[in-house]
N, C-alpha and C positions, 0 to 999 in steps of 0.2 A: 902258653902263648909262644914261648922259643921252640919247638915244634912245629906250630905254624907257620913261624916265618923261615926257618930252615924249609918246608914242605913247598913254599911259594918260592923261593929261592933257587930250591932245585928245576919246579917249570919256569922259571924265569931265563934259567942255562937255554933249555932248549927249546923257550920260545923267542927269545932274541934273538937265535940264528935264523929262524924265519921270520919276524916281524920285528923285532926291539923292540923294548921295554922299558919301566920305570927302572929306579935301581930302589935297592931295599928299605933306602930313608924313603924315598917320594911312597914307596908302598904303606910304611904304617903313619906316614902323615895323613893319608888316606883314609883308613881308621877302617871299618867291616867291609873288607868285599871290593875287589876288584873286575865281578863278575857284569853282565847285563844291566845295564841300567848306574854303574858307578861313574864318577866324574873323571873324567878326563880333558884333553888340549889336544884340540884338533891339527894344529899346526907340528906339535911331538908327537902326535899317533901314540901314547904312551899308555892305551892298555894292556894289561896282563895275561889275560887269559885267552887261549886258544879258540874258543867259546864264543867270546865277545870282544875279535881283535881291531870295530873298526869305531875311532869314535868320530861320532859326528854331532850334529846340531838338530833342537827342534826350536821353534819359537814358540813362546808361552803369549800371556794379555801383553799386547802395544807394540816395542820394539825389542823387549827382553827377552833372549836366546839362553838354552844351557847346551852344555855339551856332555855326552853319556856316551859309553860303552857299548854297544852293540854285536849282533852277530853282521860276517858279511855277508848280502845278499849278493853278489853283483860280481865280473871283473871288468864292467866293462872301463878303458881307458881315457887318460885327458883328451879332451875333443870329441870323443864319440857320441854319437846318444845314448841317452840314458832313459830308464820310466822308472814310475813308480814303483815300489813292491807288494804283489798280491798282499789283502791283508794286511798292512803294515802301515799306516797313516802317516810314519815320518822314515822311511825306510825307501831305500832305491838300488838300483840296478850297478853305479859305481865304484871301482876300486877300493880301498881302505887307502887315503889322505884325498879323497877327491870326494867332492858337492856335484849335487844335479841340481843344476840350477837352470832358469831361462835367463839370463845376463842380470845379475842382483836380484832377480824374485825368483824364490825356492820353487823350485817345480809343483805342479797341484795335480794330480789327479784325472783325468787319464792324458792331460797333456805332456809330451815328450818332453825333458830338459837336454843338456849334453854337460858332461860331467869337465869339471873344474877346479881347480887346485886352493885349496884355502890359502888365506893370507891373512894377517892381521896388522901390517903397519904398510905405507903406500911404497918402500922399499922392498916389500917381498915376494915381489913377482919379477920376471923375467923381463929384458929391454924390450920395450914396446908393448907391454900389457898394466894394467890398470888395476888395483885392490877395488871391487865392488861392491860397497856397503851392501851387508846382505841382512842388518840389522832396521826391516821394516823395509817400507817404499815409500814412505810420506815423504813433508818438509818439516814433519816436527824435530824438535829438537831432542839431543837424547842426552840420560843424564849422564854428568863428568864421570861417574863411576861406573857406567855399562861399559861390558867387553862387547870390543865391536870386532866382529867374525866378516869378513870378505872372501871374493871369489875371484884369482886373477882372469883378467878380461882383455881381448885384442879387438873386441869386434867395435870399434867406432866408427861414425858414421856424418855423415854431413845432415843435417837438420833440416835443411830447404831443400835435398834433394830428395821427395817422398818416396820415389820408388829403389834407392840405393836398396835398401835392405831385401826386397825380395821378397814375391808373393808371400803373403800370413804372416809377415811383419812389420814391424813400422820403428822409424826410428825416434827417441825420447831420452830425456835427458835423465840418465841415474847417477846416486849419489855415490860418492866414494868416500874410501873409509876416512880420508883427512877434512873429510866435510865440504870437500870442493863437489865439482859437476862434470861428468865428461855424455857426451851424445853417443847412444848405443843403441843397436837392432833389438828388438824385443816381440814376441810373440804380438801377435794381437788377432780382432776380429775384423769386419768387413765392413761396419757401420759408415754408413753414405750420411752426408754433409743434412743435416736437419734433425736423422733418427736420433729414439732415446738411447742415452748411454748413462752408467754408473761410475766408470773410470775411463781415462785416457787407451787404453789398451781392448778397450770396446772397440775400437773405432779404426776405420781404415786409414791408410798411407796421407800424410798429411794434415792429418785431424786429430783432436782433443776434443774431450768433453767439457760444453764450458754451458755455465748458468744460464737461463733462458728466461729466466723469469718462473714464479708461480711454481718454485718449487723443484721446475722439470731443467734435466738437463738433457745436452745435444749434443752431438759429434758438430765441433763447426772448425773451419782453418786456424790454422797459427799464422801470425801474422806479426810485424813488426812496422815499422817507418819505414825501413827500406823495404818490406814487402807487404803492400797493398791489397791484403789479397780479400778483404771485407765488404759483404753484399749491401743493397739497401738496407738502409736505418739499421745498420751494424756499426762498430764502433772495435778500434782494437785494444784491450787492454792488457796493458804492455804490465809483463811481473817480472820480467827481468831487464832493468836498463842499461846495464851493462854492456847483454849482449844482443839486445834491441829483440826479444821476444816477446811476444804476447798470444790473445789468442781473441778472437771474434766472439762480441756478445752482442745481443740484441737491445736498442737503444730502448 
């Protein structure tokens, strides 16, 4: 065993000069293998091996994420785009300490994300950016003992003004890692005011997907008291009173 850990110790010298590393305790608390697939903190970047120097995130059932060692695919930089990696179901094109993300949803397959800096508490991102819960996309609630992994984020966005965000997006409200709300640009599709949708992000500039009755849902407006924006025998129902939002459903 003191053979090993001298062996690990000696690439640890000369992988620290190019990436850093655990130090020798963090390594046999660790216990077999600091190779593909071992545990690490995304936020420390603290794998070992040359091998598998970038650790990042997959999400497992619900809202539960782990974080693992991998190989890097990618250089590409904070801001840039990013894609998927051939063959690689949770693998992308960004740096070692940077997520491809779509603004808090992990990029999918063959859509573009643009790579972003983890974070894990709502202090650790730079003035003017935002920790982007990137633990699920619902309102459910998560439990007190899940690590919550975020993405800093600048892109906010005004909520009544549908076309701010720019052809193929739309802007919606994501959660942040201290369980507050901020409005951000977000990929979406083109769904016109009546079609079927399954999510909010179906649906074009201005619109959500809201209940219709009989099972089906519909791309219809968001709407509040102060904004009117509901057809005949539509009705707004408002889920946030706070900040006077809701969204149009059929009476």
């Amino acid at each position: 065993m003191r053979s090993r850990i001298r062996m690990v110790s000696g690439m640890c010298l000369i992988a620290c000069w190019l990436l850093g590393c655990a130090t020798d305790d963090e390594w046999m608390a660790r216990g077999e293998g600091a190779g593909p697939g071992s545990v690490c903190d995304v936020i420390a970047q603290d794998c070992l091996y040359l091998s598998a120097p970038k650790c990042r995130i997959y999400q497992e059932a619900g809202t539960s994420m782990k974080a693992f060692c991998d190989v890097e695919s990618g250089d590409d930089r904070e801001g840039e785009t990013c894609w998927a990696t051939e063959g690689d179901p949770v693998g992308d094109t960004c740096a070692r300490g940077l997520d491809c993300a779509t603004v808090g949803v992990q990029r999918e397959s063959p859509q573009p994300g643009r790579c972003y800096r983890f974070c894990d508490r709502p202090d650790g991102c730079d003035l003017g950016e935002l920790c982007v819960l990137l633990n699920g996309t619902g309102e459910g609630e998560l439990s007190p003992d899940t690590r919550l992994y975020g993405s800093c984020v600048s892109a906010t966005c005004d909520f009544w003004d549908p076309w701010q965000c720019g052809t193929g997006r739309t802007c919606l409200r994501g959660r942040l890692i201290d369980n507050g709300y901020a409005y951000m640009c977000y990929p979406s599709d083109s769904g016109m005011r009546g079609e079927p949708c399954s999510g909010n992000q179906n649906c074009g500039a201005g619109l959500g997907c809201a209940w219709a009755g009989s099972e089906l849902e519909t791309c219809q407006p968001w709407c509040g008291d102060a904004h009117p924006t509901c057809g005949a025998k539509q009705h707004c129902e408002i889920f946030d009173r706070e900040e006077d939002v809701g969204i149009c459903v059929t009476d």
